[in-house]
N, C-alpha and C positions, 0 to 999 in steps of 0.2 A: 504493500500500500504506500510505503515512503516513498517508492520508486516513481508510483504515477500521482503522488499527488504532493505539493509542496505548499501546505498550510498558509492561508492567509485569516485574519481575524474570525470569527464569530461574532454575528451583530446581532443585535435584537432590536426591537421596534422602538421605535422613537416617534411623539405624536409633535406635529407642525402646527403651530397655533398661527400661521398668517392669514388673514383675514383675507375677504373675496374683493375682487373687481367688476364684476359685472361687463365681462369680456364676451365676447360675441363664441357661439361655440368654437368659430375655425380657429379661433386664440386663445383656445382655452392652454391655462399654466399651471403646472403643480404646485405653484409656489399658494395658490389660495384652494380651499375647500371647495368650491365648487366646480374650479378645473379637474380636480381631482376625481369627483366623483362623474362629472362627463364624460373624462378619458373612458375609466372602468366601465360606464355604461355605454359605450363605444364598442368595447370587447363582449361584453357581455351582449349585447344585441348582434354583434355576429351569427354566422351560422357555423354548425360545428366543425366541417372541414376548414372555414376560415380563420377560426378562434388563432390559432398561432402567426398565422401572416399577421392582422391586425393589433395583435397584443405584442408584435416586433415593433409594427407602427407608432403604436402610439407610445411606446418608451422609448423608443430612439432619440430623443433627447435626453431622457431623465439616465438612461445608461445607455451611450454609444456603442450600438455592436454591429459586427457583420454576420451572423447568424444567431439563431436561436434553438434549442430544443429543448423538448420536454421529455422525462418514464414518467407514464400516470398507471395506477391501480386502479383510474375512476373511470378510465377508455377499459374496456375489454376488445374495442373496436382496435384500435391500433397504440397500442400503450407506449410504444418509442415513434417518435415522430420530430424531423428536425426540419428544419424551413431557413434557406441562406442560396449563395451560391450552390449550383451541384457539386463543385470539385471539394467543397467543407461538407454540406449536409450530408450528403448523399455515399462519404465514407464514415461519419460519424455511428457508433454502433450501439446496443441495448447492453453490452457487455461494459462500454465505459462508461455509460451513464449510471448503469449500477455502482460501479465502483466509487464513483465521486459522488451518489446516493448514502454510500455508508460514511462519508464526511463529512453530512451537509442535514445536523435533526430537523425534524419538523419543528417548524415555528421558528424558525432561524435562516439567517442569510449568510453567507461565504463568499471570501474570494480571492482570490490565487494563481496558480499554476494548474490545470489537470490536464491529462492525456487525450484530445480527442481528434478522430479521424488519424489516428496514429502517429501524433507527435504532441508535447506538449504546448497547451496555449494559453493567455491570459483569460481566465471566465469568469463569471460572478453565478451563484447558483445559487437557489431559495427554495425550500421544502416547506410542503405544508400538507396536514391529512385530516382532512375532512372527518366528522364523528361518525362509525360506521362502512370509509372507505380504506384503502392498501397504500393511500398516499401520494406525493405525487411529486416530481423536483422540477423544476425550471431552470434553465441551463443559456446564458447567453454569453457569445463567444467573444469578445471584445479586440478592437484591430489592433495590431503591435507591430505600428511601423517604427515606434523608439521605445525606450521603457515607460512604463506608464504606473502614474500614482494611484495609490488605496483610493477608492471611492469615496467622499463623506458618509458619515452614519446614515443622514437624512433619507437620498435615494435606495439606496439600501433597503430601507426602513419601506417608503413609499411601496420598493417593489415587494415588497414580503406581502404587503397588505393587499395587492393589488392581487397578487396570486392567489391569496387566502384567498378571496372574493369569487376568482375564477373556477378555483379548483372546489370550491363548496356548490356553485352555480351547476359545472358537470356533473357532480354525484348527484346533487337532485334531476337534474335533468335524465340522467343514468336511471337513477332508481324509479321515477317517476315517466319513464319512457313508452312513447306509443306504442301498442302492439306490433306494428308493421317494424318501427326499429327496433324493437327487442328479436324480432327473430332474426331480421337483417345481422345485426351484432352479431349476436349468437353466434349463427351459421357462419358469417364471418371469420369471428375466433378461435371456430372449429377447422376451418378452411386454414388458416394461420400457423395452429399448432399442426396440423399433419404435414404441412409444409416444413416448416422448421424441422419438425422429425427426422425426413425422410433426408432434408440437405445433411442435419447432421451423421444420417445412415453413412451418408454418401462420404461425406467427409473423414467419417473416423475410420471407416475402412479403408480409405486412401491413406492417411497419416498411419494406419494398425501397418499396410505394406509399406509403406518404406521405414517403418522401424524396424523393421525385421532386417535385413540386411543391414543397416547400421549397427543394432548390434550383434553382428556376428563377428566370433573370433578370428577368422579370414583376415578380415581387414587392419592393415595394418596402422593406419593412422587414428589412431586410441584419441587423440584431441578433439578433431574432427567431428568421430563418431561421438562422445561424450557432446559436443555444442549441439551438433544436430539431432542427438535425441533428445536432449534437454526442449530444445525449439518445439519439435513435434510433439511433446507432451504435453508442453505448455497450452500450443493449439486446441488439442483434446481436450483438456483442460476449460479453456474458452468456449468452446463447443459445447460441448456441456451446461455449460456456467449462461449460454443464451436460451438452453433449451430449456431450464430448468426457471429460466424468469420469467419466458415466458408465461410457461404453465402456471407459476404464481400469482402472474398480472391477471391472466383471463379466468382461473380457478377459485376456488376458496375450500378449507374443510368441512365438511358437513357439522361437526361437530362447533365452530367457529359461528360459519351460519345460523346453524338453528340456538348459539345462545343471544346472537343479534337479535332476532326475532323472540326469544323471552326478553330481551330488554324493552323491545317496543310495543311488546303486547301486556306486560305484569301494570303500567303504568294507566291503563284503560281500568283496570279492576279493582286500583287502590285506593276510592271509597266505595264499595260495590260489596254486599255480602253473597258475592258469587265467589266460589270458590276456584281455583285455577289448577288444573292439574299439567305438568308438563313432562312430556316424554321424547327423550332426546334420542337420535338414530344410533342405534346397537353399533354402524361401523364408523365410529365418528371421525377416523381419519382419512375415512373415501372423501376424492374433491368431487366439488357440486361446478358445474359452468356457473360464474355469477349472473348472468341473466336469469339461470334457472332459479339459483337464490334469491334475486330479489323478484319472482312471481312468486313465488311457493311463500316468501312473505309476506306481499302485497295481498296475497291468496288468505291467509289465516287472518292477517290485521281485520280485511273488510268484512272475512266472516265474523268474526269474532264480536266487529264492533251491530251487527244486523242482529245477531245472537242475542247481544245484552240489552233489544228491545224490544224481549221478551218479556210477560208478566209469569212471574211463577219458577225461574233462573235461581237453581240453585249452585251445580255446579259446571263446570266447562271443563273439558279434556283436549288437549292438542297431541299430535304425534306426528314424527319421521320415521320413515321407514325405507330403505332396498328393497324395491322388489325387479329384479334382475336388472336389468339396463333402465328404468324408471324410481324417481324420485314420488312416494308416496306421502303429500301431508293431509291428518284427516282432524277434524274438528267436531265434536261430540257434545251437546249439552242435553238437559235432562228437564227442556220447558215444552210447554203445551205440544209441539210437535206438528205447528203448523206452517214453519219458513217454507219458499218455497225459491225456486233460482231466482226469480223476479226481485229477490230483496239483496241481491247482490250487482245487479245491473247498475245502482247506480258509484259503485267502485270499478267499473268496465273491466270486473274480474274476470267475467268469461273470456270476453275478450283477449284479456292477458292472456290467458291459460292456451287458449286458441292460435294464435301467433305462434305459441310453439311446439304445437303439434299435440296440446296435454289433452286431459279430460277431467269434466266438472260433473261429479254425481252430487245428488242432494236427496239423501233419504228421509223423508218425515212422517214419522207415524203418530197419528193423535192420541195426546196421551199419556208418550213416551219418550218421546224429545225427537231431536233432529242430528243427522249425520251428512257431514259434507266430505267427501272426499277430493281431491284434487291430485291427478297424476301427472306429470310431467318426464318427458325421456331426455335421459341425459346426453344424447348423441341427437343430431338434426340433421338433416342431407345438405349436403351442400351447396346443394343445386338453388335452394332457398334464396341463394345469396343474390341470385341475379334478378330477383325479384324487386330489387329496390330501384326509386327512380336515380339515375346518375348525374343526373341535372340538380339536383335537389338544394344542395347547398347555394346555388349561384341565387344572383342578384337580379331583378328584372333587366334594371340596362344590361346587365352582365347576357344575360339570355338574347336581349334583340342585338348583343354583339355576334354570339356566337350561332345564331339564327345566319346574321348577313356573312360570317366565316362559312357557315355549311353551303353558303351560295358559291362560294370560292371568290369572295369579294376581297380585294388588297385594302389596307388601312384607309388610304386614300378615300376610297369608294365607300367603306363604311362610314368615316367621315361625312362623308358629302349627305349621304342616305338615312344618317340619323342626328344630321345636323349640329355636331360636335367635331372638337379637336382632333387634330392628325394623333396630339400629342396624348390628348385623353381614352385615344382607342386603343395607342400602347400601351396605358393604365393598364385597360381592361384586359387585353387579349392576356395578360402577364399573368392576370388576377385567376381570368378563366383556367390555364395550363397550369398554374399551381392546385388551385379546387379540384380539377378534374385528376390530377395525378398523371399526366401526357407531358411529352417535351416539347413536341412540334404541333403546330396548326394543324395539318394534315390528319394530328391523330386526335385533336379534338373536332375536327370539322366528320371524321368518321365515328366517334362517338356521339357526336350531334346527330348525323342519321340513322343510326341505332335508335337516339330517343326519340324520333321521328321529325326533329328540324331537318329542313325550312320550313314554317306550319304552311307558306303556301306558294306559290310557282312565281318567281321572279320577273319583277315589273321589266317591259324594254325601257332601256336609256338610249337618247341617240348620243351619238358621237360627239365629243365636244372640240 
């Protein structure tokens, strides 16, 4: 850890008492309270693939950088994610983000030296973990064209708060997510870890053969072979060390989860002479997918809360359970016996449950109480994933840009046709091929006719 990272302060929050200006929003300044809270709700009205471009944007004064990245616990969608230049972003890795993760606690800002995109660089980093989520680090890369001084406490301080803001913003959003992106994610994350798997299949049997011949006795140069096995296990080592964060970021343990959910359910009952019974899953260290986690608890909260308005509620039973490749949570009370699915509609439980592929029984017998069961499987097809729109994230102007791209229109001519700058359409086209995750025009102009852009047959222009 000495190696890749070379300690700079630990800061903590520090509050800014300067007063506001009544500055126009294009000028807003962190120096007053109400720039500050613009900025953040600047980010925070983003949409989620753009959350990291524009939270570059609008600190880029308050800390100068040439990239940024994030590991979050609160994405099961894509929990390392970096936004800059390709030749920085796009070698930067899940494996040094962790490592400068174990330097950087929650509720605290850092900054220093750490190793990224495989050398080291000047960064400032701020960890924050939300009540309930895996946590989350923020990481911006800082340019070192001569040596550069500590930052003040103040920005520091500004961005800790700002990320607080963000990264609590995603868990709810996370937790609270439509059905259609809960399965999206899902299936996503599942698509994600089998991938990584299978590279590092690929990997470690490549690196497993040429350690074999290295170290064989044959060989006569013992130094050689000693640096080069040393390298190639290291590798392995890293290998490893991504596949296993993965699984962390998009997993959780069953046992973990379901005591989440007695914390958020015991609080409902504690002035209620209903009694709470709770039963935790017998294999508590099997991981659950977190999207499945948080339906299966969205799932008990909304029963539970339909349950207690009941007359005649004496006591309430929750359980987990494995039953083969499915997540079983069932919910039991012992009142009239008359709920029926209708009293769960208005927590669009079914719905959850539906997205991913689960099942909603609801037994009531009069008399005897009512039994809800909820199954959910722990595996999704993957096929699921293409289900989602890919336009989704973009911006209206963002859309009638990449509408007049899918016409095969030059900036010029979009210009001209949507009556804006030459210089405003390379805004956009920029904004479009970062969201969409493409390099070239070409490949967003064919994922536009995927989503069915142009919406319709191009006007003639005469000749000018």
């Amino acid at each position: 850890m000495a190696e890749q990272l070379r300690n700079g302060p630990a800061t903590g929050a520090t509050k800014d008492t300067d007063s506001g200006s009544g500055a126009e929003p294009g000028s807003w300044s962190w120096d007053h309270p109400e720039g500050a809270l613009a900025r953040t709700a600047e980010v925070l009205r983003a949409p989620r693939p753009a959350i990291m471009s524009k939270l570059s944007e609008v600190v880029a004064d308050l800390v100068p950088h040439i990239a940024v990245a994030q590991l979050s616990g609160v994405c099961t969608f894509s929990p390392a994610i970096a936004f800059g230049p390709d030749e920085l972003s796009a070698r930067i890795t899940s494996v040094e983000l962790a490592q400068l993760a174990e330097a950087v606690p929650p509720g605290r800002a850092w900054q220093g030296e750490a190793v990224l995109a495989g050398r080291a660089r000047p960064t400032v980093a701020v960890s924050a973990a939300p009540a309930g989520s895996n946590g989350a680090l923020l990481v911006l890369v800082r340019a070192s064209a001569g040596p550069l001084e500590p930052l003040p406490e103040a920005p520091l301080a500004l961005l800790r708060q700002l990320w607080e803001l963000v990264t609590t913003h995603s868990h709810h959003r996370a937790v609270d997510a439509a059905p259609a992106h809960a399965a999206v994610s899902r299936a996503s994350a599942s698509a994600r870890a089998r991938a990584i798997a299978e590279l590092g299949g690929a990997h470690a049997s490549a690196l497993s053969a040429i350690l074999a011949p290295l170290r064989s006795a044959a060989l006569d140069d013992a130094t050689a072979r000693r640096n080069a096995t040393e390298l190639a296990v290291t590798a392995l080592l890293e290998l490893r060390g991504a596949a296993d964060l993965d699984r962390e970021l998009s997993e959780e343990p069953a046992a973990t989860a379901f005591a989440r959910l007695a914390d958020a359910v015991r609080p409902l009952l504690r002035h209620s002479p209903v009694r709470l019974d709770l039963l935790a899953p017998a294999e508590g260290d099997r991981s659950v997918p977190n999207d499945t986690a948080h339906t299966a608890r969205a799932a008990v909260r909304s029963t539970v809360l339909a349950m207690l308005e009941q007359d005649g509620l004496t006591r309430l039973h929750v359980s987990w359970q494995f039953v083969d490749d499915t997540l079983r949570a069932v919910v039991r009370d012992d009142g009239p016996g008359l709920l029926n699915a209708d009293a769960l509609t208005v927590h669009r439980t079914a719905d959850r449950i539906a997205a991913l592929a689960g099942r909603l029984a609801v037994d009531a017998v009069p008399g005897w109480g009512t039994t809800v069961t909820v199954d959910l499987p722990l595996h999704v097809a993957a096929a699921a994933v293409g289900s989602a729109d890919p336009l989704e994230g973009l911006q209206p102007r963002e859309l009638e840009v990449l509408d007049q791209l899918a016409r095969g229109r030059r900036n010029r001519e979009i210009a001209q046709a949507l009556h804006i700058s030459e210089s405003t359409v390379k805004f956009h086209v920029a904004n479009i091929l970062a969201k969409l995750g493409v390099t070239s025009r070409g490949e967003a102009a064919a994922l536009a006719h995927r989503a069915g852009l142009p919406t319709a047959p191009p006007a003639l222009h005469a000749a000018s």
